[in-house]
N, C-alpha and C positions, 0 to 999 in steps of 0.2 A: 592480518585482521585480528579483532577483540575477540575474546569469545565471554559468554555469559550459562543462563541455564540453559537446556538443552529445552526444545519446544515441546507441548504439550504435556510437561510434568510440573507439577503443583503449579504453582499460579506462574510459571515461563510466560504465559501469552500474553499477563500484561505488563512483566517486567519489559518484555519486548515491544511490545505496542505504547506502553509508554517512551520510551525510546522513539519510534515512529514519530511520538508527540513533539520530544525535544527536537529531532531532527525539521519537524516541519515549519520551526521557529523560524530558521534562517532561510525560509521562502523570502526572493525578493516581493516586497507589494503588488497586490495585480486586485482592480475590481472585476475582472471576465473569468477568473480559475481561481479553485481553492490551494490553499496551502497545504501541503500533503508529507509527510514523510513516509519509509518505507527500509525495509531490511528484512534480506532473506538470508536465514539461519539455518547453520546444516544440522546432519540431528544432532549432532554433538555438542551442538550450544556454537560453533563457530560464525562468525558473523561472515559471510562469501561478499556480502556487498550491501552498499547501504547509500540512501540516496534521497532529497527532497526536489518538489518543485521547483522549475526553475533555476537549479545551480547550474546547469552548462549553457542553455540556452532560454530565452523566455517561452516555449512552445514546451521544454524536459515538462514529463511529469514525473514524478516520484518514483513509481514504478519500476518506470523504462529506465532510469539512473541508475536506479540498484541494479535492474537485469544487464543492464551495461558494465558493471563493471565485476562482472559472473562471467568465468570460461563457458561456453555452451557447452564444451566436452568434461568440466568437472562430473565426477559418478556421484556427488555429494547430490547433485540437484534431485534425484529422482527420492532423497528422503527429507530434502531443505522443505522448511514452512517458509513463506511472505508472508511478511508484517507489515500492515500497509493500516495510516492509520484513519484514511477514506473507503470506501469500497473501490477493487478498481472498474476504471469508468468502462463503458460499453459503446460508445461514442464519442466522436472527437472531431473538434472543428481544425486543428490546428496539424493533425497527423492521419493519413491514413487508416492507421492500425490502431485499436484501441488496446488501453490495457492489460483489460482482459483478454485481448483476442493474442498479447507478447507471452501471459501467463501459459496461456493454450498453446503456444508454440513451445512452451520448455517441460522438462517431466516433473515438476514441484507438483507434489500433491496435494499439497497443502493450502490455505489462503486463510488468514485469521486477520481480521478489520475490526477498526471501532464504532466506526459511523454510518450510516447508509447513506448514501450523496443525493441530498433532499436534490428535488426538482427545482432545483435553480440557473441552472443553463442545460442542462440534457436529462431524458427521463431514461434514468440508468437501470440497468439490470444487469450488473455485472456479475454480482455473486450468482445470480441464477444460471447464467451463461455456463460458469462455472463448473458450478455442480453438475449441471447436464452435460458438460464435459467428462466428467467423474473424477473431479478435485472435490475434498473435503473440505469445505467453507465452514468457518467458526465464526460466528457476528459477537463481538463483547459491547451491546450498549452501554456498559456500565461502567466502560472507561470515554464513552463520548465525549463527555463534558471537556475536557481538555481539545480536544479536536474541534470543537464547535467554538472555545475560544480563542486560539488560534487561526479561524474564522470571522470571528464578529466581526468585523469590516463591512463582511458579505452578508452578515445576517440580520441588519436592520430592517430589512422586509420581509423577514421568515425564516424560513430552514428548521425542518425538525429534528 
């Protein structure tokens, strides 16, 4: 795997989260899920895994791809941040298990997102889940803009 800057030093989170951005390009089209990318970085700047919507099946979300292709037993996770560049979701029509609830199954402490996932199919609260988990949630609106274009499809009737 790549490695880049190491997470939470100088502007790391949105060299990373832009990243998130590129990845979630190659979302195949869907008008029911957003296009998402995602990459969880160990703290060393190493990239452990990286993943967008929809690349293995049309149900993947972003998330879940990247934690897929992450050893459970790497010791790297309990200092790795996820870069994800939606918030992850807190409900799911298509799987079980939400994303947040895959996050809360691994020891990542960390969770840094771009956009809040407006209430367009599920009224998410992931990042809160989170935190009350006691993972340290970083919201950057100020790299959304890129995430909500890689959106516009979905967002001719709203989305903040």
């Amino acid at each position: 795997m790549s490695t880049g800057p190491r997470p939470a030093e100088g502007d790391a989170d949105a060299h990373w989260l832009r990243r998130t951005v590129e990845l979630s390009r190659n979302c195949p089209p869907s008008t029911t899920a957003f296009s998402v990318g995602a990459v969880v970085v160990a703290a060393d700047g190493t990239v452990l895994g990286e993943g967008y919507s929809r690349r293995d099946s049309p149900h993947d979300h972003a998330e879940e791809v990247a934690l897929r292709e992450v050893d459970a037993a790497d010791p790297r996770l309990s200092g790795a941040t996820l870069y994800t560049s939606l918030e992850p979701c807190s409900a799911r029509a298509s799987r079980p298990v939400s994303c947040a609830e895959l996050v809360r199954g691994t020891p990542i402490p960390r969770v840094v997102f771009a956009w809040r996932e407006p209430e367009l199919f599920v009224d998410c609260d992931g990042a809160e889940r989170l935190r009350r988990s006691g993972r340290e949630v970083v919201e950057r609106p100020d790299l959304a803009a890129g995430v909500r274009e890689a959106n516009a499809h979905l967002l001719a009737g709203g989305g903040r």
